[in-house]
VMD Tcl script that draws the C-alpha trace (Angstrom):
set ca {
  {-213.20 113.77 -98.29}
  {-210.72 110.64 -97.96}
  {-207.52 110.32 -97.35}
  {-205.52 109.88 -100.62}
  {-201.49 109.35 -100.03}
  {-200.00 110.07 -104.05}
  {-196.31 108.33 -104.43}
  {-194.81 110.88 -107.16}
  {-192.18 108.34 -107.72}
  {-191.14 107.52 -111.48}
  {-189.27 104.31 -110.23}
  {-190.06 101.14 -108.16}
  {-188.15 101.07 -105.39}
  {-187.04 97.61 -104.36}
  {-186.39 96.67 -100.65}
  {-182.81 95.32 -99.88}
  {-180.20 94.78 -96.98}
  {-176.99 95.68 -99.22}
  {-173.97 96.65 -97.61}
  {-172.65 100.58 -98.56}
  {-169.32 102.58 -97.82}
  {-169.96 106.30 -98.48}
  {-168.07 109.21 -98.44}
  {-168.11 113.47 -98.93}
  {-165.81 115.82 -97.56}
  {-164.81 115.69 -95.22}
  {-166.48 112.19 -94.00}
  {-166.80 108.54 -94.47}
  {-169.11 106.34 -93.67}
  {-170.56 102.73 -93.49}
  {-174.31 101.66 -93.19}
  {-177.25 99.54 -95.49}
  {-178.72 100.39 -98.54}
  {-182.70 99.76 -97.21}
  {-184.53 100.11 -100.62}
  {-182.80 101.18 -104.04}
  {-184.34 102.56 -107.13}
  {-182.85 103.05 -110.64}
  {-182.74 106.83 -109.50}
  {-181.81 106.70 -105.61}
  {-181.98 104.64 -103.01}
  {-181.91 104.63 -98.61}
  {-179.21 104.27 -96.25}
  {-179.80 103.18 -92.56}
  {-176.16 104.23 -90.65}
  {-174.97 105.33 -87.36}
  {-173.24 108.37 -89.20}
  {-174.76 112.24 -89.01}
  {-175.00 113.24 -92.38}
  {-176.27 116.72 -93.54}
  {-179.35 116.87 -96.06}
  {-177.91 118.40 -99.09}
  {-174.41 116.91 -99.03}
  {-173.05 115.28 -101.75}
  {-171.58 112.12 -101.53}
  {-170.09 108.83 -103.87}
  {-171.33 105.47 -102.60}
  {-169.69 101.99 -103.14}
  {-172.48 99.19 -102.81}
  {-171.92 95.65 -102.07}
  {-174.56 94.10 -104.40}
  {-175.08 90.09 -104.03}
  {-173.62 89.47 -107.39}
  {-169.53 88.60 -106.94}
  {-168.63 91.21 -109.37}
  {-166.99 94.60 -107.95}
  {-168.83 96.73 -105.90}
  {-171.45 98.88 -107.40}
  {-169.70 102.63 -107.53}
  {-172.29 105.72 -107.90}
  {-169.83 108.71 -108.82}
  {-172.17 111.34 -107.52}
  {-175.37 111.53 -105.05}
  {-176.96 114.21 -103.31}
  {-178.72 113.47 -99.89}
  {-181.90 114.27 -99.83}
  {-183.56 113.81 -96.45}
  {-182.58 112.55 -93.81}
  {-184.46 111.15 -91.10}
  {-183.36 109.50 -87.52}
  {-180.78 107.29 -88.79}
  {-181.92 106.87 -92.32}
  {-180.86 109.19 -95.39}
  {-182.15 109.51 -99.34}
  {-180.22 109.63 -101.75}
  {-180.57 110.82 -105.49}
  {-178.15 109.33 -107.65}
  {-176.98 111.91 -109.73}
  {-173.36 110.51 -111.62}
  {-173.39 107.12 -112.24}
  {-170.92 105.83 -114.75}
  {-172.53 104.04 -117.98}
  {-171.28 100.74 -116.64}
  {-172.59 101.07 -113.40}
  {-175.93 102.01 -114.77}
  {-176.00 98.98 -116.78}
  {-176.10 96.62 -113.43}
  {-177.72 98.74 -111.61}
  {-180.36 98.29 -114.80}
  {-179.87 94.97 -114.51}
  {-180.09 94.10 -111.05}
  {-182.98 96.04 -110.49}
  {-184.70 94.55 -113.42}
  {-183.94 91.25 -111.71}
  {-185.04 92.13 -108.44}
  {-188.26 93.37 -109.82}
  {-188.49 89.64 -111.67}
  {-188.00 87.68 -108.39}
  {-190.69 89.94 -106.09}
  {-193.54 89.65 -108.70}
  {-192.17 86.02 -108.78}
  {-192.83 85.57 -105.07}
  {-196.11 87.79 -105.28}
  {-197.75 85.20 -107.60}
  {-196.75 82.12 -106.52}
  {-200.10 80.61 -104.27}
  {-200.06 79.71 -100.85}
}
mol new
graphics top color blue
foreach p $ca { graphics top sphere $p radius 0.5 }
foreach p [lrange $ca 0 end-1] q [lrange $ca 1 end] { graphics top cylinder $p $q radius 0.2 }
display resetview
């Protein structure tokens, strides 16, 4: 029988170095989105943080509009120095440009996977 790995994800997650403050009682915390999704995304940082927690995160996106503000997340792993994080509130706004810049993101990568060498 072979090895089969099955991704159960609904989304495309998008690899990214953007820049993330993020806070829950009674913490706050700085660190790098890793990869982002229109659901969640991952967060490399030095800070403990405690699977289950929920949190608001404020994400530095390469656009020069304000930063990116997800209302409500719930971590849900966390591994070494990385976390996951389901994005669970995000006001209408937000979820516009987060629409929109993953939409864009997922533009330039196919971009860049079929241009030839």
């Amino acid at each position: 029988m072979a090895n089969t790995i099955v991704n159960w994800r609904i989304h495309h997650r998008l690899s990214v170095a953007y820049p993330v403050i993020f806070g829950g009682a009674p913490f706050v915390g700085e660190g790098t989105i890793s990869n982002i999704s229109l659901t969640g995304c991952s967060v490399n940082c030095d800070r403990t943080v405690l699977m289950g927690s929920y949190i608001k995160l404020s994400v530095l996106l390469p656009d020069p509009t304000s930063s990116l503000f997800i209302e409500l997340g719930k971590i849900r792993w966390v591994k070494d120095q990385t976390f996951g994080v389901e994005f669970i509130r995000v006001p209408t706004l937000a979820r516009h440009r987060l629409d929109r810049v993953v939409s864009q993101e997922l533009a330039l990568e196919a971009n860049l996977l079929s241009v030839p060498a």
